[in-house]
N, C-alpha and C positions, 0 to 999 in steps of 0.2 A: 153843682155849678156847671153851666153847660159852656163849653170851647168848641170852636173852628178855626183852627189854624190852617190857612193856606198858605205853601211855597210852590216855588216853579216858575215864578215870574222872570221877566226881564228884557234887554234886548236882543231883538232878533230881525235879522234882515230879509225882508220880502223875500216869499219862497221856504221860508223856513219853517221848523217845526218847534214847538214846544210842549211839555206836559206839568198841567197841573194840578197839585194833590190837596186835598183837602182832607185833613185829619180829624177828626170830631170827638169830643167827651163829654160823658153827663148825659148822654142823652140811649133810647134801644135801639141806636143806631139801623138796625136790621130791619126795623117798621118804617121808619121816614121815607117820604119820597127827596131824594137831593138834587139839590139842583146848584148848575153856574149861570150869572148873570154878569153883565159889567157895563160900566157906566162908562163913556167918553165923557170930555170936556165939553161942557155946552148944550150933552144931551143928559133924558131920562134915563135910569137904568132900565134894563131889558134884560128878558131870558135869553139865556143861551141855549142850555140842553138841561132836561131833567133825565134821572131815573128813577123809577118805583121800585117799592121795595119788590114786586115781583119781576123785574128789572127789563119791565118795557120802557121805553125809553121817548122823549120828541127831543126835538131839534127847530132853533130858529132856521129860518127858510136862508139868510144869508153864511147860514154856516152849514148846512147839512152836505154832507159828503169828504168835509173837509176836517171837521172835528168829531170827536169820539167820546160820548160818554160811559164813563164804567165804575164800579166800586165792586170794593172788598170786605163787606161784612165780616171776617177774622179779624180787618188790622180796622174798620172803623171807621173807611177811609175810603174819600171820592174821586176820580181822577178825570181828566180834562186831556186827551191826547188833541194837540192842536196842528194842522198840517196845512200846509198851502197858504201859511199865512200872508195876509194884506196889509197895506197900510192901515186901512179902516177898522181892522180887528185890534186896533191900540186903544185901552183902555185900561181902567182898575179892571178887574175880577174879583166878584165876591160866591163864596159856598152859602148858600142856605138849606138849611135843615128844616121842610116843611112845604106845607104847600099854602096857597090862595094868601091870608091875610095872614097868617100865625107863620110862626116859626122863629128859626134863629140866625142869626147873620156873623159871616166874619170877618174880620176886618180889611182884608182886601188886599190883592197883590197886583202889582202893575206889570202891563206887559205895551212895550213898544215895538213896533214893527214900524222900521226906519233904514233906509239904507246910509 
């Protein structure tokens, strides 16, 4: 059975930083490429950054320079360094394990940026 547990979420005040982790099982974690997306209210979900498993990496053009993606093939595990954050980076965050049409989703962690 495959899991994605994301934590890390929550509020944080413009200007601020957050990091979040995506934990995964069931899957050879070491092959996938991972990626974070998140949805706002009212919009589509969108990528945010992947990594491959040879851990090149992209980045949405609204978040590059300001967010960090990285994983730890030991622990299994995707992380999300978030920096500079905006208002408009308020959303769920979702971890997916996969790339294009396939893969696997988890069930999402919110993060607010509010002062």
């Amino acid at each position: 059975q495959v899991q994605l547990v994301e934590s890390g979420g929550g509020l944080v005040q413009p200007g601020g930083s957050l990091r979040l982790s995506c934990a995964a099982s069931g899957i050879n974690f070491s092959t996938y490429p991972m990626g974070w997306y998140r949805q706002a209210p009212g919009k589509q979900r969108e990528l945010v950054a992947v990594i491959f498993s040879g851990f090149s990496t992209n980045y949405a053009g609204s978040v590059k320079g300001r967010f960090t993606i990285s994983r730890d093939n030991a622990k299994n595990t995707v992380y999300l360094q978030m920096n500079s954050l905006k208002p408009e980076d308020t959303a769920v965050y979702y971890c997916k394990a996969g790339w294009g049409e396939s893969g696997y989703w988890g069930q999402g962690t919110q993060v607010t940026v509010s002062s």
